[in-house]
N, C-alpha and C positions, 0 to 999 in steps of 0.2 A: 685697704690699709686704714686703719687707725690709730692715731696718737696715743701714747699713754697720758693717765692724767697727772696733775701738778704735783709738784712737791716741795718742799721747802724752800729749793732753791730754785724753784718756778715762783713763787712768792716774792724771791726778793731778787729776781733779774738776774741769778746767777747762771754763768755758763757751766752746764754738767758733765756733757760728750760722755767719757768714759768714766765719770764715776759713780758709784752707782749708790745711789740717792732712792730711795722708797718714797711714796705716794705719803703725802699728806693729808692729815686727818679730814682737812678740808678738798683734798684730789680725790680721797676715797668718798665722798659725799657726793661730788660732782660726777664721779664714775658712776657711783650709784643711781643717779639719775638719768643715762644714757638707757637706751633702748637700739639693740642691734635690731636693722630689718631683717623681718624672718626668713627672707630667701638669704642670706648674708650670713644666719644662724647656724646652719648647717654645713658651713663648709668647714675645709681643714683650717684649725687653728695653730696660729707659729707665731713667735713671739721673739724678741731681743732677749736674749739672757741677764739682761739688767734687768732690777726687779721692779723698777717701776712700770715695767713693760709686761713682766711675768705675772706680777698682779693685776694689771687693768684688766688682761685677759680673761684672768680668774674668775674677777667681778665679771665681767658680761657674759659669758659662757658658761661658768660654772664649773667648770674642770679644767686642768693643766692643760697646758697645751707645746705643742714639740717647741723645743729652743733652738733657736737658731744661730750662730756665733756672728755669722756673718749680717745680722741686722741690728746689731752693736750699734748706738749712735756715734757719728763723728769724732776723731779723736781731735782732744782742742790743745791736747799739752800743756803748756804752761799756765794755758790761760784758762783753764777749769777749777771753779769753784770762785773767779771775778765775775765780774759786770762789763757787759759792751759797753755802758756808755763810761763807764769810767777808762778802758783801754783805749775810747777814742779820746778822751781829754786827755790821757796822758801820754797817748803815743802821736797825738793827730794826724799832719798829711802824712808820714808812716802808715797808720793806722788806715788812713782812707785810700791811699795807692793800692795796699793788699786787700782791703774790699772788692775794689777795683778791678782786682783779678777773677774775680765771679769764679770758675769753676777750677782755679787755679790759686784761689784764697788759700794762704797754710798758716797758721798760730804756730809758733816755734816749739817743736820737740810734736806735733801734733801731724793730723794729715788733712790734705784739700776734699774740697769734693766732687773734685773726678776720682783721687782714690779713695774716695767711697762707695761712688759708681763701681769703681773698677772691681771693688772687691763685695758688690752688689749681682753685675753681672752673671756670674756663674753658679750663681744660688738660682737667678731669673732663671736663665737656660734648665736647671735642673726641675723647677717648678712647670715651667710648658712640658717638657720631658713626661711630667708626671701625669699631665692632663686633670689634676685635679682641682676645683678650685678653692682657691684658698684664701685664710682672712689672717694678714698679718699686723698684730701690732707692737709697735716700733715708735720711733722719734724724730721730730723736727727734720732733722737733718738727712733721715732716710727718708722722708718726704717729698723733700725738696729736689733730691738725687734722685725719686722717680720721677716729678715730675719735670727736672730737667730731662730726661731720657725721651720722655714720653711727647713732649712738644719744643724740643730744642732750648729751651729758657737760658739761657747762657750763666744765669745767678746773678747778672748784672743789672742792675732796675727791679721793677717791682714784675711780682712772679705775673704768669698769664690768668691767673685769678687767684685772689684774697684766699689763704688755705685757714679754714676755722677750725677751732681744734676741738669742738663737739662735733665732729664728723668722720663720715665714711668717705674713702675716695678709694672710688674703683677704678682697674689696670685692666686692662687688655694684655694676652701674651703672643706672639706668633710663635711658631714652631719653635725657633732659635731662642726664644727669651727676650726679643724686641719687644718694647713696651710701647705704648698707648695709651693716653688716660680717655677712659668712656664716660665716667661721671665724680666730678670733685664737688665737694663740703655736703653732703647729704648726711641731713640733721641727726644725729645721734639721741636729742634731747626728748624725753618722755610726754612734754609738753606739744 
């Protein structure tokens, strides 16, 4: 999996989830300078159907790649298109009880991320089904949903490793679509 790169509102600390925000002049410059590894090159390519997802792809591959609905970043509801750290000063111990909840976090009118997981899930199952492999990229949020899956992370504390967002992080799938991570932040950067 891969992040897509910045965009406007990656610039200015705003939360996105669902809406769907295009790559900045400056995200396409930094996309520009990523380098997929060549065994990583060749696999099937699938992407979020937000565009700044549909583009990063573009950029490193070079051709469209299948959309996926169900790797949609997180819905944040209300609170898309704010700033975390202003909804923690204005909501506070509110604000930090529902942190608190790690995979049970919900922004109001928005969803958690278990159901992200959950509506992750049976895309997973149909991709081991497929036995192919494949290079998905997607968002923060669908990240963090694999790698809770993948080594139990509960979302509470700090992840089981630093996730950088010039990087590749590879999954494991078992038969059923149990996930696994084999290798995270593997350098994307041309350098």
């Amino acid at each position: 999996m891969i992040r897509h790169g910045p965009t406007a509102w990656t610039e200015e600390n705003r939360i996105q989830g669902h809406s769907d925000i295009p790559l900045s002049a400056g995200g396409r410059d930094m996309v520009c300078g990523w380098r997929v590894p060549p065994d990583l090159a060749a696999y099937d390519w699938v992407s979020s159907p937000l565009s700044r997802a549909r583009e990063t792809a573009v950029l490193l591959s070079g051709k469209q790649p299948a959309v996926e609905p169900r790797l949609k970043e997180m819905n944040y509801g209300e609170w898309e298109g704010l700033r975390l750290a202003d909804l923690r000063s204005e909501l506070g111990d509110e604000m930090a009880a529902n942190e608190a909840r790690g995979l049970d976090f919900r922004p109001p009118g928005g969803e958690s991320p278990r159901q992200l997981q959950d509506r992750l899930r049976p895309w997973l199952a149909e991709v081991a089904a497929r036995g192919r492999p494949t290079l998905v990229v997607a968002h923060h949020g669908v990240l963090r949903a694999l790698v809770s899956l993948a080594t139990g992370w509960t979302l509470t504390g700090r992840p089981p490793e630093k996730l950088q967002w010039a990087a590749a992080h590879t999954f494991r799938l078992d038969d059923n679509g149990g996930v696994s991570a084999e290798r995270l932040n593997i350098s994307l950067d041309k350098t």
